[in-house]
N, C-alpha and C positions, 0 to 999 in steps of 0.2 A: 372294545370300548365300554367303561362301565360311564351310565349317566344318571344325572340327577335322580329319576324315578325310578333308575335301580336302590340307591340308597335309600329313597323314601319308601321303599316296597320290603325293606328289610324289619321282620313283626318287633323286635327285641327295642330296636330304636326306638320307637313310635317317636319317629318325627309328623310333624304338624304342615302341610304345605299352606303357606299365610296368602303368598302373589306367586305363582309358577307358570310365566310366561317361553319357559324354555326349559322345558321339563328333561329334553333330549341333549342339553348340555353335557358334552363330553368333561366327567371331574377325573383328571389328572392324577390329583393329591387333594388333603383334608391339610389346612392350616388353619393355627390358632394366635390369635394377636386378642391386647385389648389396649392397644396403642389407636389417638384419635385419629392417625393419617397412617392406616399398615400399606398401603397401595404402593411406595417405592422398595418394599422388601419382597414383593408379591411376582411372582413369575409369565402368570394367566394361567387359566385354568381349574383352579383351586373352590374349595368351596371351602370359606372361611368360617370359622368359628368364635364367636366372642359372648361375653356373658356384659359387655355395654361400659364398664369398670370407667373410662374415661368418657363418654358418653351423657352420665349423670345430668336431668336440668336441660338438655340440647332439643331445642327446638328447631329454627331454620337453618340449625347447622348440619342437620340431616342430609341434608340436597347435597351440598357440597361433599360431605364425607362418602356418597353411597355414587356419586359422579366419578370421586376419584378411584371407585373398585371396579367400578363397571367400564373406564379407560383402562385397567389396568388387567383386564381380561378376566375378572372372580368370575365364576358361574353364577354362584351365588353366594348368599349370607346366613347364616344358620344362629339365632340368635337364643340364645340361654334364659329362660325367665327363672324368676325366683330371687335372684339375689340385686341386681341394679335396678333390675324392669322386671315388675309383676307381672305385665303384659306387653307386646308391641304396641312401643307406640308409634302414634298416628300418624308425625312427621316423617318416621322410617318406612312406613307401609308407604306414603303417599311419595314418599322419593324413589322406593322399590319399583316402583306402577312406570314414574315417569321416565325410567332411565333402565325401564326392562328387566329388572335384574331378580332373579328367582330370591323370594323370603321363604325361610326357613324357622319355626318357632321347636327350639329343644327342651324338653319339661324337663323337670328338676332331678328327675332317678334315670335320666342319663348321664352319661360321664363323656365329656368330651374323646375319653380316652377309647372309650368304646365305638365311637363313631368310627375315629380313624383306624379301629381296628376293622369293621369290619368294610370301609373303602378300599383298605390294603389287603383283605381279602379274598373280594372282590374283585379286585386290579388284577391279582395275582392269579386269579381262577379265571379271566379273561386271557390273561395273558397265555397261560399252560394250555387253554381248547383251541388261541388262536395258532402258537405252535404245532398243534396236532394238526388242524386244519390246515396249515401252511405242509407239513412233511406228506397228509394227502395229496394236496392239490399238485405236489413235487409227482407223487407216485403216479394218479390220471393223466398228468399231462405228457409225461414219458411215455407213457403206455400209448397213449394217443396219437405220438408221434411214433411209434413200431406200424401204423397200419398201413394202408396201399397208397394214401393218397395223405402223406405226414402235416403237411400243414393245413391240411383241409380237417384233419381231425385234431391238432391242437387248438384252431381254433375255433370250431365247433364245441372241445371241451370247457375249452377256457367262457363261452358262455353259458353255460351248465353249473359251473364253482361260481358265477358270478351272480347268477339266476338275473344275469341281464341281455346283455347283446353284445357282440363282437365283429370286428370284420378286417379287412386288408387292404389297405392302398397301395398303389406302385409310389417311386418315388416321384413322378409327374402327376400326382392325383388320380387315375385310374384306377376303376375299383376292380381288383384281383380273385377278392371273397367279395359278399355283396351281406348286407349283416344278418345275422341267425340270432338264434337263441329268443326268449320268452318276450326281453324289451325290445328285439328288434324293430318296431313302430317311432321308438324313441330315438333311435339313429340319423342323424341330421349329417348327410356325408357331404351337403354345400357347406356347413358349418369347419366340417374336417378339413377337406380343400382351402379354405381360407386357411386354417392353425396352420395347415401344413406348407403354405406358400413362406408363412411365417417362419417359421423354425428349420426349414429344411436348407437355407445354407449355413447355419451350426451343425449338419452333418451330426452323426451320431451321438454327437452331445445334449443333444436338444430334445426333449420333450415335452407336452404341455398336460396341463388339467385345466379343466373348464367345464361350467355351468352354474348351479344352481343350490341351494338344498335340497329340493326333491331328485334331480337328476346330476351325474357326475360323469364327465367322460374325459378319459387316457388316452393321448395321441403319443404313442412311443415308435423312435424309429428300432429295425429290428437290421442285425448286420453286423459280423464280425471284423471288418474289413476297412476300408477308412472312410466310405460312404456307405450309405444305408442303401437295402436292396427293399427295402417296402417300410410300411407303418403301420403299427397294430393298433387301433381302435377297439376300445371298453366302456362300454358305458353299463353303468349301473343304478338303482336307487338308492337316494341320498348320498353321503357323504363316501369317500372311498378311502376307510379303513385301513388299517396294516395289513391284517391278513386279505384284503383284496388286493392291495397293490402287491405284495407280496406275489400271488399268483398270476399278475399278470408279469412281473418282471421275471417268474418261474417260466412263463410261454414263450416270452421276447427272449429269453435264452435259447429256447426248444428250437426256437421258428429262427434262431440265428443258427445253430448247429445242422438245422434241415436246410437251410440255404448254401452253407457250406457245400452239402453234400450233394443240394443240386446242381450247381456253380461248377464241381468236378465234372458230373454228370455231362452238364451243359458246354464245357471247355473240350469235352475226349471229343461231342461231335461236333462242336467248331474247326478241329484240327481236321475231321473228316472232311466234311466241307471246303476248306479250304483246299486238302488232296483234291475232290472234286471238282475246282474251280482253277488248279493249276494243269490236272487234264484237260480242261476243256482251254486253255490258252495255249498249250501245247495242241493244239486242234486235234486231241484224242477224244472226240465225242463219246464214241462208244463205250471206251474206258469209263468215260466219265458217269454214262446214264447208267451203266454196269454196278456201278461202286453206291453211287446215290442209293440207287433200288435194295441195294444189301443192306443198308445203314438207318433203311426210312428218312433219308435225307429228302426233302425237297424235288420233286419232279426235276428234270434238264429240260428246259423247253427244244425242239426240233429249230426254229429261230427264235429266236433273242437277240436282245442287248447287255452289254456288259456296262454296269457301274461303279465307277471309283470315287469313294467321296474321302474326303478331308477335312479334318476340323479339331476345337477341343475333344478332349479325351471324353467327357462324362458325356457330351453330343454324342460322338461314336458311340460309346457303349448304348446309351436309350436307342437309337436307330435303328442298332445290327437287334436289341431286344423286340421292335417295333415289326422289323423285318422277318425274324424268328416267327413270331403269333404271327403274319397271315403267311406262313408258309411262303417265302421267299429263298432261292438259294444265296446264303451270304454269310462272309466269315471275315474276320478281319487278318488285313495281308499287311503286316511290317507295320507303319503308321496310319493305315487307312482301311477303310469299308470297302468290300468288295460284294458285288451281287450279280446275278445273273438271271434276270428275268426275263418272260412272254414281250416282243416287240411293244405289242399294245399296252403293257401296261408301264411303259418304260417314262414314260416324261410324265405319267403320275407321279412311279415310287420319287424319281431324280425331284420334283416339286417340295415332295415330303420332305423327302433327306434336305433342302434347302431351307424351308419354314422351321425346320430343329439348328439351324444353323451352321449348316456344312455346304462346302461348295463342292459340284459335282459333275462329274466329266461321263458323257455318255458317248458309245462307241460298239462299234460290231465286234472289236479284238478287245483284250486288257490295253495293248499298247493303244491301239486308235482312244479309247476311254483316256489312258493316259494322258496322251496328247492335248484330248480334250479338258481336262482336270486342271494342267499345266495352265490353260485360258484363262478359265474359270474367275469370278474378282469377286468382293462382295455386294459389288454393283448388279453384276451379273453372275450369278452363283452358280447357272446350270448351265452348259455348254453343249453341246451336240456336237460328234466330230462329222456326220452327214451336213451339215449345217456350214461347219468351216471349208469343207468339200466342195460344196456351193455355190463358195463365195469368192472359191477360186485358190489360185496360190499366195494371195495378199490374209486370208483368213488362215494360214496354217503359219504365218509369221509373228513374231510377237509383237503386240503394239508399238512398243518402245524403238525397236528394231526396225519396223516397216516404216513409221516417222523419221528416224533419223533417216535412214536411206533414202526418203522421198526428200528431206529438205534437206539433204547432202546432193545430190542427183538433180533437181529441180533448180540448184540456186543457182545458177549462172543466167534464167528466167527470170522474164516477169510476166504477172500474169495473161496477157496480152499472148502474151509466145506460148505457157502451158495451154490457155485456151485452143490453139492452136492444134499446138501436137495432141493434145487432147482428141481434137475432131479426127485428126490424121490415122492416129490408130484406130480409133472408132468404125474409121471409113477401108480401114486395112491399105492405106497407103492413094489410095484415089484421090488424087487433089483436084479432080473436078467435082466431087463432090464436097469433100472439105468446103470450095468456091461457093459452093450451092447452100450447106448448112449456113455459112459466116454472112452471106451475100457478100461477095468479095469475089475481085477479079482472079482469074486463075492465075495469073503473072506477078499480082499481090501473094497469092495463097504461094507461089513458089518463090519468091522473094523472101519470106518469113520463114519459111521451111529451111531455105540456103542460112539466115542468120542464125537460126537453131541449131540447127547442126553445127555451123562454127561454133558458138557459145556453148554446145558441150563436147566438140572436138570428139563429133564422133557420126559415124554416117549410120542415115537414117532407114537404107533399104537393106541394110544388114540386121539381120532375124532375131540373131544376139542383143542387138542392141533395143529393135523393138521390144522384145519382150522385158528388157530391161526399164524401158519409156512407161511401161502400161504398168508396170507393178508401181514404180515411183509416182505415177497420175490416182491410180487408183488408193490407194494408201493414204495421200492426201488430201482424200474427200470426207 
């Protein structure tokens, strides 16, 4: 970037600084007009030049003219004395002041032509160090990524070429790297969190910049894939240049081809894992603690529970990654999460897995988890198949299922009668107790029992039948 007090710093010119309230204006290009409104041929940027030609006699037409360059992005005004204007004048200085905009006074043994030579000089000798600077920060940051731990030293590098600070988010806001480098102080990761809550369902499209003039920070996601595996944070001083962005979009390449290569890495012992976890539901325990221990898989706990969870794809993947970091065994089997952890820590993980949004079947076997999974609603996300065990043979039934059967099996009732048979099984067929619950005569209590039975044409001291009565009573509680 060349700016205004570079060109002012150039000895051949001897330009004059008259108002220089923004000395650090980035000049583009040199334009020359002496047209009285040049602002709609004007691009921004520019640091215009004029010798006043139409100007002539303009007093409060100042305001107006030097309003419509300072909307129209000029840096500033670089003004020619000698031939319209002996001096600046008064009206132009005091419009210059009020609308910010950098004056410039050119004496008479400059040539306009010289200026923008040496602007495009300039430009051009910024532009060929920032080239060099960019095929560096290419070479460092390659090298960077050859070391033991690839992302931890690009982006260590990458705060180094910035002489700012750097760091890494997961795609859930989790800080991965934690920020390094000189500005690290100036690293605001509540601020990151926020961008990122932002921009992360555009999915690798999405990047932000934000801050200030003194400070600038890069929230880019990094990921060659159709979602982002993290987000590189850059912050640096002042504004962030070509050749800065340049190298940070040089690292979010690096830090995408190192995730590639962890992802393979991370996929070979998924597939182990899951070997691992089909041994142990083929109840080859030993097989199973065998293979783990070769692979630095994950301990086999001696007991455990086994977890199937279910859900969106990008839930599964964050889960089985969640599971992964605290050292749990778990790999994904067909469309779902499979884990195998310590008893004790079993209706934590199954909690977890359900506040990310997956519903979860817990169990002593794959199949029992199954079973339980199969329950599972978004009502009730977590299931226990000890639990359905419990509750008898009415909890290993499907809802839908065990309803229909009770008000299919019940309707020839009414409640009067289920309350009845109700007591009946309760009491395992003693109708002097039944008499005693109801307060009701024992000749009552067998009088209702005889219309029961008729009304579902079925006898009631046959085994089959009770235990047919109990699931349809309990069911419809």
């Amino acid at each position: 970037m060349v700016d205004v007090a570079q060109l002012l710093a150039q000895p051949e010119l001897a330009l004059e600084p008259v108002h220089l309230p923004r000395p650090d204006a980035e000049v583009r290009w040199v334009a020359t007009s002496e047209l009285a409104d040049p602002a709609p041929f004007l691009e921004g940027g520019e640091l215009l030049l004029t010798t006043g030609l139409a100007t002539k006699g303009w007093r409060s037409q100042w305001r107006g003219y030097v309003g419509r360059l300072a909307e129209a992005g000029v840096v500033g005004l670089a003004l020619g004395v000698g031939l319209t204007h002996e001096r600046v004048p008064a009206g132009l200085r005091r419009a210059c002041e009020e609308h910010g905009l950098n004056l410039v006074v050119v004496p008479p043994a400059t040539t306009f032509v010289a200026i923008s030579r040496a602007a495009a000089r300039l430009i051009q000798a910024r532009e060929d160090a920032e080239s060099r600077l960019a095929m560096e920060a290419q070479r460092r940051l390659t090298a960077a990524a050859t070391r033991n731990e690839p992302s931890v030293g690009v982006v260590t590098e990458l705060a180094r070429l910035l002489d700012g600070a750097t760091f890494l988010l997961a795609p859930d806001g989790r800080v991965v790297q934690e920020p390094r480098g000189p500005r690290r102080e100036q690293a605001d990761l509540d601020e990151a969190r926020e961008v990122l809550a932002r921009i992360r369902p555009q999915g690798l499209r999405a990047a932000s910049t934000y801050g200030d003039e003194l400070v600038t920070t890069l929230l880019v996601p990094v990921g060659l894939r159709d979602r982002p595996v993290g987000y590189l944070g850059a912050v640096m001083a002042g504004r962030a240049s070509g050749v800065r962005r340049s190298a940070v979009t040089t690292a979010v390449a690096v830090l995408g081809l190192v995730a590639e290569q962890e992802r393979s890495d991370r996929e070979a012992g998924r597939r182990v894992r899951r070997t691992v976890l089909e041994l142990l539901a083929s109840g080859d325990a030993d097989a199973a603690a065998l293979l783990a221990g070769a692979v630095d898989a994950p301990p086999v706990p001696r007991r455990g529970r086994v977890l199937r969870a279910a859900g969106p794809i990008d839930a599964l993947d964050d889960a089985l990654a969640s599971l992964e970091r605290v050292r749990v065994l778990a790999a994904p089997v067909d469309d779902e999460l499979w884990a195998f952890c310590a008893t004790t820590r079993s209706t934590r993980l199954a909690g977890t897995l359900a506040a990310a949004g997956l519903r979860v079947g817990v169990g002593e076997t794959p199949l029992a988890a199954g079973r339980a999974l199969a329950r599972a609603t978004a009502a009730e996300p977590v299931v226990h198949w000890d639990r359905l065990v419990r509750e008898g043979p009415v909890g290993l039934l499907d809802d839908d299922v065990a309803a229909a059967f009770s008000a299919s099996f019940l309707a020839p009732l009414d409640d009067t009668q289920v309350a009845t048979l109700s007591a009946f099984l309760r009491h395992h067929g003693s109708r002097l107790k039944v008499a005693d619950e109801l307060g009701l005569h024992r000749n009552t209590v067998r009088n209702r029992l005889d219309a029961i039975a008729s009304a579902l044409d079925r006898d009631l001291d046959d085994p089959d039948v009770r235990v047919a009565a109990w699931l349809a009573v309990e069911a419809r509680r």
